[in-house]
N, C-alpha and C positions, 0 to 999 in steps of 0.2 A: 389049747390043742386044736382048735377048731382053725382058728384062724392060720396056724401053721399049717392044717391039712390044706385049708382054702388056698394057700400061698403055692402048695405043690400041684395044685390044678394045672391041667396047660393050658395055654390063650385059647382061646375060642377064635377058630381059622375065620377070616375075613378075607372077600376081595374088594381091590381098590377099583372103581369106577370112575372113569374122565367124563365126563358132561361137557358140551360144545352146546353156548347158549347163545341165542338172539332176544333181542327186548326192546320194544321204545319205553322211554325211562321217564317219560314224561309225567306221568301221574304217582309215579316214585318217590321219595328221599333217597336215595341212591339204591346202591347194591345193598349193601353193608348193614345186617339187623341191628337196629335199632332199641330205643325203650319201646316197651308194651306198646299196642295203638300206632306207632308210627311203621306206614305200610312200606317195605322197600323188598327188591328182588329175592334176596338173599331168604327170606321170612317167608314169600311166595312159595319158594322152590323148598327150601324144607319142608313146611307142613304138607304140602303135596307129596315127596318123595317121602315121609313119614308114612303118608295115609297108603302109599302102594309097598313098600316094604313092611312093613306090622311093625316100625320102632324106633325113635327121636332118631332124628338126622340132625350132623350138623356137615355143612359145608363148608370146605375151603375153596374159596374165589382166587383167581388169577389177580384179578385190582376192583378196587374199590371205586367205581363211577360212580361223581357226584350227581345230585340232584337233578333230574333233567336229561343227563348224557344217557346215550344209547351204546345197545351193543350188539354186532354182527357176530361177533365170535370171542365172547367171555368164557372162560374154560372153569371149571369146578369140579373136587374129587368129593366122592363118600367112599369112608371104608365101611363093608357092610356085612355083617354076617350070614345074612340071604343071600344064600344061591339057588333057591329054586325057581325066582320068576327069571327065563333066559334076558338076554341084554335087552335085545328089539323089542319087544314086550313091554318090559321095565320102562324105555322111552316111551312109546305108546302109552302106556297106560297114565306115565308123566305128564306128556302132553293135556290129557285128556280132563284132566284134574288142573290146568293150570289154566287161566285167563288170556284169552287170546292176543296180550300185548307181552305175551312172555312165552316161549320155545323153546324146547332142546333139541338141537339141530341134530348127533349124536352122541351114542353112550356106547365105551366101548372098555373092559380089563383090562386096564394098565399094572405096571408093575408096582409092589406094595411101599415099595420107595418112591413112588411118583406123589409129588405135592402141590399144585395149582400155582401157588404162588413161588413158595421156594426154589421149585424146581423151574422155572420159567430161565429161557435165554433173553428171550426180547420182545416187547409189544409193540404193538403195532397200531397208531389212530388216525383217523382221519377228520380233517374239518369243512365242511360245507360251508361257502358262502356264496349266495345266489344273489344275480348283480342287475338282475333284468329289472325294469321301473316299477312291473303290475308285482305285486307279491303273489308266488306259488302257494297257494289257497291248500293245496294238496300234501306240498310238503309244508308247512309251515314249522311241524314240529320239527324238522330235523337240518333247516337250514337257518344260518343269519341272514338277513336280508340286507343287502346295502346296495342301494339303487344308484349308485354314485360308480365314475368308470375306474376300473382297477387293472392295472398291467401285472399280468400273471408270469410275463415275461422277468419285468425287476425281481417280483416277489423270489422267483426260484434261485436268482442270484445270487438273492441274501439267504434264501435257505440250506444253500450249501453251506455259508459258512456257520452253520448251528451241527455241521457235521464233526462230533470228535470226542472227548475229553473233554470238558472247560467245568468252572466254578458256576454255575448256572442261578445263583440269588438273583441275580437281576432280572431271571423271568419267571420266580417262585413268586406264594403270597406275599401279600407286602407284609404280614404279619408270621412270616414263616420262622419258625426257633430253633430247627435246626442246624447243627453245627456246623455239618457234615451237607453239604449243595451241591457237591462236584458229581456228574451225572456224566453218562455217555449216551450218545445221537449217532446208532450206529444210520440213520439215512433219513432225508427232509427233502420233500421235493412240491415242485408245486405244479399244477396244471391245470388246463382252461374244459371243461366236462358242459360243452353247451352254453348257456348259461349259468352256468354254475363255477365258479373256481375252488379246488380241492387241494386241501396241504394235508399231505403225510409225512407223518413221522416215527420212527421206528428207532425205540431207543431199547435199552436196557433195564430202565429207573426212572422215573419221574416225579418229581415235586410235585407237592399240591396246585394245582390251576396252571401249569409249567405249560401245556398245551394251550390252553386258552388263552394265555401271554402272551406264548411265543409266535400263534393267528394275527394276537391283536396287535404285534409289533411287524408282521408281514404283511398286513392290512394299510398300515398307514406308510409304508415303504410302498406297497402298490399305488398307494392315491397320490403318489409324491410327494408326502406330507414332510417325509426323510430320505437321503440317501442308503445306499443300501449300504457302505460300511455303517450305518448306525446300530447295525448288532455285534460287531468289533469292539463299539463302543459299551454298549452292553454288557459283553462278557468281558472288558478289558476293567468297567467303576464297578460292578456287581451291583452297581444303584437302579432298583427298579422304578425310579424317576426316571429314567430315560427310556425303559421299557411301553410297550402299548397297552392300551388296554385290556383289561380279561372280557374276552370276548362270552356270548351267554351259552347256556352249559346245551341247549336245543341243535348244536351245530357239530357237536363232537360224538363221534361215535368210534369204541372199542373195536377194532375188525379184526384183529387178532392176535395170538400168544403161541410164540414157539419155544419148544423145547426138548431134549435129546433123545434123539430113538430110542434107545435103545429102552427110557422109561416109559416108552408108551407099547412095549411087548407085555403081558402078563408075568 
């Protein structure tokens, strides 16, 4: 009898909350909690948003940045049954509890069908690689260094043609066991930032290390190392032999994740 009164209960009202995070990942194991002991963002930001709401959090991340990788704008929901601390507050007091290589940019009531990951159109990364001889002492953490000259010009070339539909293995891990590799690039472009050259890419879905491939295969098309149809080739053998290499995980950074209005109304 009890448990059938239990059953007639109604839910306990919750609202859903979007999180807009920044982080350098550097002294991380990625986003994504881990076993016991192993520190990563994801573990940060719960026990924090635990200790300001009174009651286990867990969150849903927009992607899972590996070890290293950074982020300007990782997005994350909790459904929560506290409504007394107002939103601004809630970040505030978030902040305040978190370690200063970790930030919630905003928190705002989204709709209770809003999902971080699920609900995502498309992400959006960016890669650093800084070209000048002396290494940037300053940014170290968030750029590759390669002191060798690179034509940002080629690069962009070939970046277009990663714009579309395609079977994408050949710039997945090499160890990748998925069946399923076919991926879309709704946009890849490349550009000269100073010293600095920057590739963005703005897809839908991504493979594991798929960014940091697809760097190190636009990396050595800039040094001239290959012509720039050699990502035709690429996507035409799916053989990640032909591909570059996975560039280190210090130069990629998360800047952002879009998704439909209408889920980001309460």
């Amino acid at each position: 009898m009890d448990s059938q009164l239990q059953g007639d209960l109604p839910a306990v009202p919750t609202r859903n909350l979007k999180l807009v995070i920044a982080y350098e990942g550097t002294r991380y194991h990625g986003w994504q909690r881990q076993a016991p002991g192993t520190d990563t963002v994801q573990e940060r930001l719960e026990l924090a948003a635990g200790r300001v709401l009174g009651h286990p959090v867990k969150l849903n991340g927009a992607g899972r940045t590996d070890a290293g990788v950074h982020a300007a704008g990782q997005v994350a929901n909790i459904a929560t049954p506290n409504f007394s601390i107002p939103v601004v507050n809630f970040r505030k007091a978030l902040n305040a509890k978190l370690p200063g290589d970790i930030a919630v940019l905003s928190a705002n009531c989204v709709s209770p069908l809003f999902h971080a990951s699920r609900s995502a159109r498309a992400k959006t990364y960016r890669y650093r690689i800084y070209t000048a001889t002396t290494p940037d002492v300053a940014a170290a953490n968030w750029v590759y260094h390669y002191w060798h000259g690179l034509s940002a010009e080629r690069m962009a070339r070939a970046a277009w043609r990663l714009v579309g539909t395609h079977d994408f293995r050949g710039l997945a891990f090499a160890a990748e066991q998925r069946e399923n590799t076919v991926r879309t690039i709704l946009a890849c472009s490349v550009c000269q930032a100073g010293r600095e050259i920057h590739i963005f890419v703005t897809g839908t879905g991504f493979l594991y290390k798929m960014v940091r491939n697809l760097s190190g295969t636009l990396l050595e098309i800039g040094r001239g190392h290959w012509e720039e149809d050699r990502i035709d080739q690429i996507l035409a053998t799916r053989d990640r032999a032909y591909a570059g290499p996975t560039l280190p995980a210090g130069g990629l950074c998360m800047m952002s994740v879009d998704y439909p209005p209408e889920l980001e109304k309460p």
